[in-house]
C-alpha positions in Angstrom: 135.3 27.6 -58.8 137.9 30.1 -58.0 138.0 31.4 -54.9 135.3 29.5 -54.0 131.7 31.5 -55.0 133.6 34.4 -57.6 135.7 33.9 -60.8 136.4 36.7 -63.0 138.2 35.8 -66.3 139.7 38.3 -69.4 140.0 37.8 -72.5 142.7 40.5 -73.8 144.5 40.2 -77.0 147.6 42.8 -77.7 147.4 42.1 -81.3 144.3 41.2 -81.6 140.8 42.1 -81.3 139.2 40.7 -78.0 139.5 42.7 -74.8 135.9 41.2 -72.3 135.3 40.2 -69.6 133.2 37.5 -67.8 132.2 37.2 -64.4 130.3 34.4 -62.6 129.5 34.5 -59.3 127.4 31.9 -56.8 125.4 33.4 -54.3 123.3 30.4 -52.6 121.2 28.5 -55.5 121.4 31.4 -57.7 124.0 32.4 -60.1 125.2 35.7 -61.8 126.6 36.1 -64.9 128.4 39.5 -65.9 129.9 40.3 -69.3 130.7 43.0 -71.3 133.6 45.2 -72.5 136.7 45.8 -69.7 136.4 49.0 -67.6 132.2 48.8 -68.8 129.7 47.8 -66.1 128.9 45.3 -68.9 125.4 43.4 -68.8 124.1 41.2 -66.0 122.1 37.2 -65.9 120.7 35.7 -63.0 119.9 32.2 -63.1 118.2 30.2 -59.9 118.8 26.6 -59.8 117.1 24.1 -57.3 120.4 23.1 -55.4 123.1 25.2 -53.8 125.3 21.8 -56.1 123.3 22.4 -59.1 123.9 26.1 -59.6 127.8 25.2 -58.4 128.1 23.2 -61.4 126.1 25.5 -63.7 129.0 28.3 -62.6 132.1 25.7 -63.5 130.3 25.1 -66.8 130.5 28.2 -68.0 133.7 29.3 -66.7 134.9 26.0 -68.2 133.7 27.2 -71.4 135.0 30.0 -71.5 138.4 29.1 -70.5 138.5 27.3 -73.6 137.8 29.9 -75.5 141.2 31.8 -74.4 139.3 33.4 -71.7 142.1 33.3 -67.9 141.7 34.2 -64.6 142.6 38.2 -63.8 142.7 40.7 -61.3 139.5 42.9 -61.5 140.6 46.9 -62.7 144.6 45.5 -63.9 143.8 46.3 -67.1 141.9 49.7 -68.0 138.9 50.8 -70.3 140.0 50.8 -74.1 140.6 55.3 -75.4 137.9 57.0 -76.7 138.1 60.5 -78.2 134.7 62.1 -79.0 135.0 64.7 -81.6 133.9 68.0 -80.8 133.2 70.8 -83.1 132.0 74.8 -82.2 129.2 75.4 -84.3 129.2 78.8 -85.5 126.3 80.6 -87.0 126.0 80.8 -91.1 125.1 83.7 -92.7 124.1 82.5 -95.9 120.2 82.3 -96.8 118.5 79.4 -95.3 118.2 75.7 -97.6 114.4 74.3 -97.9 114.4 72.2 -94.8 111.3 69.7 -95.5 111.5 68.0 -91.9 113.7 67.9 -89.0 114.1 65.0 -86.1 115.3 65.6 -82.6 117.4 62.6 -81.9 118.5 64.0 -78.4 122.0 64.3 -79.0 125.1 65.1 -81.6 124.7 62.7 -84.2 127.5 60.9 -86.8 125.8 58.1 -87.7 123.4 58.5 -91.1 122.0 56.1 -93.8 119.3 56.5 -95.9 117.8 54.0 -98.5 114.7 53.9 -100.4 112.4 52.5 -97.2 114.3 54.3 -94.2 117.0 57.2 -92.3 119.3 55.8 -89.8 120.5 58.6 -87.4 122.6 57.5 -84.7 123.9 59.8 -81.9 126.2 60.1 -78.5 123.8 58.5 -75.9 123.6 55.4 -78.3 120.3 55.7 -79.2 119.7 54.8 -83.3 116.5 56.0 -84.7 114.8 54.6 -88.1 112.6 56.5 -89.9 110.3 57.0 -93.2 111.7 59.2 -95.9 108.7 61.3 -94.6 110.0 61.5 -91.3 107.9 58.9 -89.5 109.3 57.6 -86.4 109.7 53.8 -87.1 112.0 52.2 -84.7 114.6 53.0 -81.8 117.6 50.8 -81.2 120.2 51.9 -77.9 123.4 50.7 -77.9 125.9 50.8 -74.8 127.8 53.8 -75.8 128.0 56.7 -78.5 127.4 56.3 -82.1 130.6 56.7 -84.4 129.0 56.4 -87.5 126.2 53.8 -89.3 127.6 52.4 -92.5 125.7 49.6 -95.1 127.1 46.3 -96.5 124.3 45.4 -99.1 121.3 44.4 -97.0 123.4 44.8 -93.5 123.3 47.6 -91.6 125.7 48.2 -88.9 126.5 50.9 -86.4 130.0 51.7 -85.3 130.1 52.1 -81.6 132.5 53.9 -78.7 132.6 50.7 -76.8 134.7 49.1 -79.3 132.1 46.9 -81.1 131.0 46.9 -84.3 126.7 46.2 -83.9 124.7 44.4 -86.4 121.3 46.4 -86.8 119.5 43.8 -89.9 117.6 42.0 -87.4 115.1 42.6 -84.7 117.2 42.7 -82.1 121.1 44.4 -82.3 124.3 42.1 -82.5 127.8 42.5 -81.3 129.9 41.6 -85.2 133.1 42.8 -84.2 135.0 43.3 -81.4 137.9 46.5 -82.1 141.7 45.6 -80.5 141.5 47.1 -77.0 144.7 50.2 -77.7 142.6 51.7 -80.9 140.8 54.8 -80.3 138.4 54.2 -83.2 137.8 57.2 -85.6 136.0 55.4 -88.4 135.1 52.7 -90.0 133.6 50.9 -93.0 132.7 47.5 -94.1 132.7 46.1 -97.4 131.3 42.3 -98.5 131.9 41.5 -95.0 135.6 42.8 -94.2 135.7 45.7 -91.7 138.4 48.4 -92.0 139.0 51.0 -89.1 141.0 53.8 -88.7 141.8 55.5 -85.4 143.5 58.6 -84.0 147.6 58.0 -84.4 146.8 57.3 -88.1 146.8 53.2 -87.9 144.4 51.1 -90.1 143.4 48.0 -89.0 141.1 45.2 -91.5 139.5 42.6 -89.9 137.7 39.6 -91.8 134.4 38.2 -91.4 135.6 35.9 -88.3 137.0 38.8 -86.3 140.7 37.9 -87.6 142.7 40.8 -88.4 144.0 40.7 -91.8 146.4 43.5 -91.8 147.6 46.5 -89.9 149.1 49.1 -91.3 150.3 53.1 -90.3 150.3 55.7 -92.2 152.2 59.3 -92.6 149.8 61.2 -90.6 147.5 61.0 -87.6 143.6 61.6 -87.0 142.0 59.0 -89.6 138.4 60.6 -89.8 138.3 58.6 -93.0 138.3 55.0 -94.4 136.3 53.8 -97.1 136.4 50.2 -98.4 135.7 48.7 -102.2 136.7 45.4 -103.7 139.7 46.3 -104.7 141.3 48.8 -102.1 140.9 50.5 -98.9 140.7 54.6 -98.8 142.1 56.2 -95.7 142.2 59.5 -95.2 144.4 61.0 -92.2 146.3 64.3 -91.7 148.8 63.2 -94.5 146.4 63.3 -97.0 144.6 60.0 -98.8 146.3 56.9 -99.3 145.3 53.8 -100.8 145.8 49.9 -99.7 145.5 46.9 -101.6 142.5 45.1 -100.0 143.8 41.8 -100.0 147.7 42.2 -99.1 147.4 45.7 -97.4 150.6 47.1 -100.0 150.1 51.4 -100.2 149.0 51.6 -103.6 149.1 55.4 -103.5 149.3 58.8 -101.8 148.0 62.2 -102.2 148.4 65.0 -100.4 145.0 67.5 -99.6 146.9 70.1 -98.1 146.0 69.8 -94.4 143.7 67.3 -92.9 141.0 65.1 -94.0 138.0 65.5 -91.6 135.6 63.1 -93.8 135.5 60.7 -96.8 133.0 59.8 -98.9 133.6 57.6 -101.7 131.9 56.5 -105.3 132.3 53.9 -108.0 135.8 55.8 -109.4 136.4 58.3 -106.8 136.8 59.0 -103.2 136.0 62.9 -101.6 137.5 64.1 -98.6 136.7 67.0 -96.9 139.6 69.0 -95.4 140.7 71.4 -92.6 141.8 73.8 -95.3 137.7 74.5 -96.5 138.2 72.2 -99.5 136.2 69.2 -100.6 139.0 66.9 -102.7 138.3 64.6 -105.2 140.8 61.8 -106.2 140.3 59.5 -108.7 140.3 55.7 -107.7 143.5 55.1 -109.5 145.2 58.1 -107.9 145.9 59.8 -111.1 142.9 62.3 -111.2 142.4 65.1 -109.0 139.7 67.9 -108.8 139.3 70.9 -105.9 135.8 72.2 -104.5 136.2 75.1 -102.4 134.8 76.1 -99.6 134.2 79.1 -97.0 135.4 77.1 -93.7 136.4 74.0 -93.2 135.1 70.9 -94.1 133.1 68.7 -92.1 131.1 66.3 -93.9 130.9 65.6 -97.9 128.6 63.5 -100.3 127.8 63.2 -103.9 124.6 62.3 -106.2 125.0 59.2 -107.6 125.9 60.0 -110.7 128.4 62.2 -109.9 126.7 65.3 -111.0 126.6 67.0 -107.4 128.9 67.4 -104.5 128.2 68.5 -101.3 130.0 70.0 -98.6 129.4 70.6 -95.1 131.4 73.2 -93.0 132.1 74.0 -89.1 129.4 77.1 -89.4 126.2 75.1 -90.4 126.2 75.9 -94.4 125.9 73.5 -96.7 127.2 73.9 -100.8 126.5 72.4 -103.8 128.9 71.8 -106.7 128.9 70.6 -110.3 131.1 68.0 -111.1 133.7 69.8 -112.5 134.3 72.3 -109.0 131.7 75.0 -110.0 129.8 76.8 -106.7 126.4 76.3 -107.3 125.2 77.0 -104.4 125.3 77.9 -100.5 122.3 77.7 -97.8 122.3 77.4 -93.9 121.0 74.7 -92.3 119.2 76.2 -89.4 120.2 73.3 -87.5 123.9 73.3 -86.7 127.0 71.9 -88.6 126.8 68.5 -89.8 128.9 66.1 -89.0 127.4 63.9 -91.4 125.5 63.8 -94.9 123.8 61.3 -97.3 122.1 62.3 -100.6 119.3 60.8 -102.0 116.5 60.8 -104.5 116.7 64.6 -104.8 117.0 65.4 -100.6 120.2 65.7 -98.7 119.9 64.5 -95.5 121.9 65.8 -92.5 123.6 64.6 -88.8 124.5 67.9 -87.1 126.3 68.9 -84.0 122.9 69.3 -82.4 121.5 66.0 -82.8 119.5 66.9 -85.4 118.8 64.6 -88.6 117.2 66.7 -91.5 116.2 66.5 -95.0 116.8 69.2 -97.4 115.0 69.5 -100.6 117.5 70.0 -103.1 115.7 69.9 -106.6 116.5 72.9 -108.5 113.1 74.6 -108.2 113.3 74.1 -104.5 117.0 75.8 -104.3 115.9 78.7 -106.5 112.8 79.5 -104.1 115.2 79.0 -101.5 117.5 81.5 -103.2 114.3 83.9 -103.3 113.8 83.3 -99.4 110.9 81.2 -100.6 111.1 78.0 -98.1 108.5 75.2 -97.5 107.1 74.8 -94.0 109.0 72.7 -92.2 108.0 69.5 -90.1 109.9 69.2 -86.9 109.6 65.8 -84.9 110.4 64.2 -81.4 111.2 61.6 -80.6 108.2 59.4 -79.6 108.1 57.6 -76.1 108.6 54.0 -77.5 111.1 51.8 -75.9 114.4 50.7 -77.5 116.0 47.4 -78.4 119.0 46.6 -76.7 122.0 44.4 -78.1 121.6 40.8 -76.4 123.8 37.9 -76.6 120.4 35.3 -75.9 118.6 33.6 -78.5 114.9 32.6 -78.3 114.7 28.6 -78.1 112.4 26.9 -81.0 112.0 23.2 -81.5 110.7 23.0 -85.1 113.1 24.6 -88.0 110.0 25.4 -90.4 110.9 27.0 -93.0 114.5 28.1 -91.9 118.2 27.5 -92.6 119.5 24.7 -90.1 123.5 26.0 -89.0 125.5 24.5 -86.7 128.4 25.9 -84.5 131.4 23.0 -84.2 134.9 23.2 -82.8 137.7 23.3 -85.5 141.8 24.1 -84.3 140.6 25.8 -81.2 138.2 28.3 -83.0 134.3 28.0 -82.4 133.1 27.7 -86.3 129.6 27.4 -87.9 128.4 25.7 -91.0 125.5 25.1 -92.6 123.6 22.3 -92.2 120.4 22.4 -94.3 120.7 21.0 -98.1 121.9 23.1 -100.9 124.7 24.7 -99.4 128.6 24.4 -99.1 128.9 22.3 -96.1 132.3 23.3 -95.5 132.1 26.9 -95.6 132.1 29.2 -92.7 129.2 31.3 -91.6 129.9 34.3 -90.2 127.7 34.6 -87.2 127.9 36.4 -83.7 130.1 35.3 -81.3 128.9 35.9 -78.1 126.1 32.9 -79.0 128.2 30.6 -80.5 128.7 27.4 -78.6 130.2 24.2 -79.2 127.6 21.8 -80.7 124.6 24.3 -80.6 122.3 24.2 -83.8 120.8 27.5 -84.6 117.7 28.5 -87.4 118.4 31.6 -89.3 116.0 33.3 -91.9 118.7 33.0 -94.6 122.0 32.5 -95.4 123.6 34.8 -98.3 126.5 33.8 -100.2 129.7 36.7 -99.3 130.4 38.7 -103.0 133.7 37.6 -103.0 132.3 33.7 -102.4 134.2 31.3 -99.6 131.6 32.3 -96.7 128.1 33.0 -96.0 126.6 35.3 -93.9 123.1 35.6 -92.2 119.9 37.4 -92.8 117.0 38.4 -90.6 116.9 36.6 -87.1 118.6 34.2 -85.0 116.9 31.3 -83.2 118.3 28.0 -81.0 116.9 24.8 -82.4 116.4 22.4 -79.4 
């Protein structure tokens, strides 16, 4: 051990993506285990062994380990906390008529993060704590992760929360899990993940895409700073900056594109054939995916969040003084209504309700059929439900894994050692024995043999990724 009862070993990568630490120290017959992000009080194991020789070994078996996986010795505080910039807006008061609010949830603090699907509302704010809930507004769950919320984006059946500590969180399972680790110097703005690849942009206008295994694929910078938008599809990834909108190839990272908005984009939102960004200059602006098309919805202030109906018959737009618009497709003002609730930072639309992350850390949905609007118009307004949060305890990301000696019914993977790099394949019939899995890192170990729920093919094919939970087979 060095220095006899303490090691403390990095893992930093300039170009890369790692920047942890890990800590083991021996105190008698008991040893403790710290890890985490550097500069972060990280999270804390104590083991007790029957031997003051036992638990010495215990400690050079996992510093071993880790050493092999790139991690070296370091001087505790050398290197400093990765740049975080939390964005702050001054919500001013709108004067427009209020929109038919039909409930309203407290989450505690300003919110970005928002999803909504047919069984629940994601809202996740700056304390870390993430919230599901019932399109009704039942309180259903409560995740908290170690820091604030960027934003809470879907990849098919994954759901994953963007997070100021640098990680990228898997919320699909039971219990939260670190997917991606961000490069140390990028002060993360947004991100978005599509069929498995991650794309983030950050403040000094970089974009960075990662693949499935935490590899980056390509970096690239673009003519302007403050990338509060990225958006990723098959083909091409989106990023909006104070430049305007430019598109990437997905696979080679070559600009495909550029358009100017006319000042900066604050938000992106993004459809089958189109991407929307709201702007600093109180526009929404619509560019077709091929960069050809172009289409202008204007606003009274600037624009904060943006979303669209599915079928592209609606936009909305969200400003710095807590209204909210509607559009028709081709730039027409439909409407404007005040939230009641603060600016939102963040908007989803669905199944006739518009549901909002403001600056207060509020997460509502808005009825907005047409009869609703026009009683709203009338200053006709249902009677709104507002909720707390309820005193249930939240799940915490964990890098342990509940031990099971019987597979049952689940898919058998295994984690082996390939030209340096901890991999995992599946071992259970019926499946590509030599493709990659992506799994979490922190639990990976060489030779381990894990049971997962399911195993998914990637869109794209080459890989598989995991469903539902994680368990050790013994």
């Amino acid at each position: 051990m060095s220095g006899g009862e303490n090691t403390y070993l990095e893992l930093s990568q300039d170009s890369g993506t790692a920047h942890k630490f890990y800590e083991v120290i021996v105190t008698g017959t008991q040893v403790t285990i710290r890890y985490g992000r550097i500069g972060d009080a990280g999270q804390r194991q104590v083991s007790s062994f029957a031997t003051v020789e036992k638990a010495r070994a215990a400690a050079a078996k996992k510093v071993g380990e880790k050493m092999r996986k790139g991690y070296a010795p370091a001087v505790m505080g050398a290197r400093g906390r990765r740049p975080v910039t939390r964005r702050a807006i001054v919500s001013q008061r709108s004067t427009a008529k209020r929109a038919p609010v039909l409930w309203s949830f407290d989450s505690g603090a300003a919110a970005f993060g928002i999803f909504v699907d047919e069984e629940r509302c994601w809202v996740g704010n700056e304390h870390g704590d993430v919230f599901t809930l019932t399109p009704e507004g039942e309180v259903t769950g409560r995740f908290r992760l170690p820091d604030a919320v960027k934003c809470i984006v879907a990849d098919d059946f994954w759901i994953y929360a963007g997070c100021d500590d640098g990680r990228v969180y898997d919320l699909s399972g039971k219990v939260p899990r670190a997917a991606y680790d961000i490069a140390a110097n990028v002060d993360i703005y947004w991100l978005d993940i599509h069929d498995g690849i991650l794309g983030v942009s950050d403040r000094q206008g970089g974009l960075t895409v990662i693949d499935h295994e935490e590899e980056s694929l390509w970096s690239r910078r673009s003519n302007g700073d403050s990338g509060w938008m990225v958006r990723i599809d098959e083909a091409g990834v989106y990023h909006g900056h104070s430049g305007g909108v430019t598109k990437y190839d997905l696979a080679t990272g070559d600009s495909r594109w550029q358009v100017g908005t006319g000042g900066s984009v604050l938000f992106g939102w993004q459809e089958s054939d189109a991407v929307y960004a709201g702007t600093g200059t109180r526009q929404v602006r619509m560019v077709a995916k091929d960069g050809q098309a172009e289409r202008t919805y204007q606003c009274d202030a600037s624009v904060f969040s943006c979303a669209t109906s599915p079928d592209g018959r609606y936009v909305f737009a969200g400003d710095n003084c807590s209204s909210v618009y509607c559009f028709d497709s081709a730039g027409t003002r439909l409407w404007k209504l005040a939230t009641g609730c603060g600016s939102a930072y963040s908007m989803q639309y669905h199944d006739e309700k518009l549901y909002l992350v403001t600056t207060n850390g509020t997460l509502a949905c808005l009825d907005v059929s047409e009869p609703a609007i026009r009683n709203a118009e009338q200053g006709v307004l249902p009677q709104t439900l507002s909720i707390k949060a309820p005193e249930i305890s939240a799940v915490t990301p964990s890098a342990s894994v509940e031990v099971i000696t019987d597979a049952g019914d689940g898919i058998v993977v295994e984690c082996v050692q390939e030209n340096g790099s901890l991999r995992v394949h599946v071992l259970s019939s019926g499946y590509q024995r030599d493709w990659n899995v992506q799994f979490p890192r922190e639990i990976r170990e060489a030779g381990a043999r894990y049971v997962v729920d399911a195993v998914t093919e990637s869109a794209r094919g080459g890989f598989y990724r995991v469903r539902g939970d994680i368990r050790r087979l013994r």
